[in-house]
N, C-alpha and C positions, 0 to 999 in steps of 0.2 A: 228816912233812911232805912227803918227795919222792914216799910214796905217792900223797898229795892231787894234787900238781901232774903227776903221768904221769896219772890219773883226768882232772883238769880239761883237758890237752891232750893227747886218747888221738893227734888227727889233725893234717891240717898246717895246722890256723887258728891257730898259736899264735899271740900278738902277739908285736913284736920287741923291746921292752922288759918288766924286771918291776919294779917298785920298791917296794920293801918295805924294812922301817925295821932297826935292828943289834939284836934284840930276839933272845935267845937259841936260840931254834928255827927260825931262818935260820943257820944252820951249817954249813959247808964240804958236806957232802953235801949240800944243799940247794942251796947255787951250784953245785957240779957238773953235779946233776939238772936245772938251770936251762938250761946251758949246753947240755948234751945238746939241747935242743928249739932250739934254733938264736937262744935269747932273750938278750939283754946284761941281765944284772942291773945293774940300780941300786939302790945303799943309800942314804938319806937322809944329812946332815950328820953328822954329830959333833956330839951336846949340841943338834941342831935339832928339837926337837920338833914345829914348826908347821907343817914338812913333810909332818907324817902328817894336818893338818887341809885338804890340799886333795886328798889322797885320800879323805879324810871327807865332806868337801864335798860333791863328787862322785857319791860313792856316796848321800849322804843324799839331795842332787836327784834323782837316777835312782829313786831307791824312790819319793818324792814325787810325780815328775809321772808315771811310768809304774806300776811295781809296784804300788804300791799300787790299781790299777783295772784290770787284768792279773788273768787267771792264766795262765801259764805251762805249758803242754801236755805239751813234752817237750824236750830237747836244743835239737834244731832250730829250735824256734820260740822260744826263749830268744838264740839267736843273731842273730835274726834282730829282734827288737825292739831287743837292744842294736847292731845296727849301725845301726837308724833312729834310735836315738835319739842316739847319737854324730852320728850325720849334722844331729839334728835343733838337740842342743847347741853346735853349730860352725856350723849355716848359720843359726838361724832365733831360737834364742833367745836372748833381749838380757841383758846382763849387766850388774849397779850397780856392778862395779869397771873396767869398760870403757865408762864412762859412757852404759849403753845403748844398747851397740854389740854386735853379735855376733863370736867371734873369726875368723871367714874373714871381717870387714869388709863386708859387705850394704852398698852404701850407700842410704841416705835416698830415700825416692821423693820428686819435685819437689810441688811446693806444688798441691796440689789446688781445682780450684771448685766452685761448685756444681752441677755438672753429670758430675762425675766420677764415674764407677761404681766400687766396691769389688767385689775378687774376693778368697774366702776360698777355700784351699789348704791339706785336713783336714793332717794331719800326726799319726802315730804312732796310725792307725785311726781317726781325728777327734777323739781326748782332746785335742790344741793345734790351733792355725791359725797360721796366716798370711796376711796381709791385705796385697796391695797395689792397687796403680793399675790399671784395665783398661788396656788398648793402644788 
């Protein structure tokens, strides 16, 4: 396992959290190996299992609205979609437990007439948009 995680963060993009659940093969050498790349481990609860279902979550959307219509070329360009799409799940896409709200809070564009134009802004190479008010 700390061979994986020196492979997955040869350089200095590590993130600054890692949060992985108390399951056998996370073991002191592995927080060590953690700590070395400048990352705070996080372990989920005690007896929380439903912890590991919004790192599931997660990862199940990210495959759904990008990987899945991707391919992925090399390293680099692996980076570089998941930072647009981090970007894109935090500014742009609406969430049903945030009652169709985004988590950086977008708010609402005012009440449009008929006469309003709509501007669509591709997002993640045009797979999603974004749609608001002209100016």
């Amino acid at each position: 396992m700390s061979q994986q995680l020196r492979e997955t963060f040869p350089y200095d993009s590590a993130p600054r959290y890692l949060i992985f659940d108390r399951g056998s093969n996370f073991n002191e050498e592995v927080v060590d190996t953690i700590k070395t790349f400048g990352i705070e481990p996080k372990r989920t609860s005690y007896r929380s299992p439903w912890q590991n279902g919004v790192a599931e979550r997660f990862v199940g959307n990210c495959r759904r609205d990008l990987f899945d219509h991707v391919i992925v070329l090399n390293e680099r360009h692996l980076k570089r979609l998941m930072n647009e799409y981090v970007r894109y799940y935090h500014e742009d896409r609406t969430h049903l437990g945030l009652n169709k709200q985004t988590p950086e809070g977008r708010v609402a564009a005012k009440q449009a007439n008929a006469s309003s134009k709509v501007v669509s802004m591709p997002r993640l190479g045009g797979l999603h948009h974004r749609y608001d008010l002209a100016a």
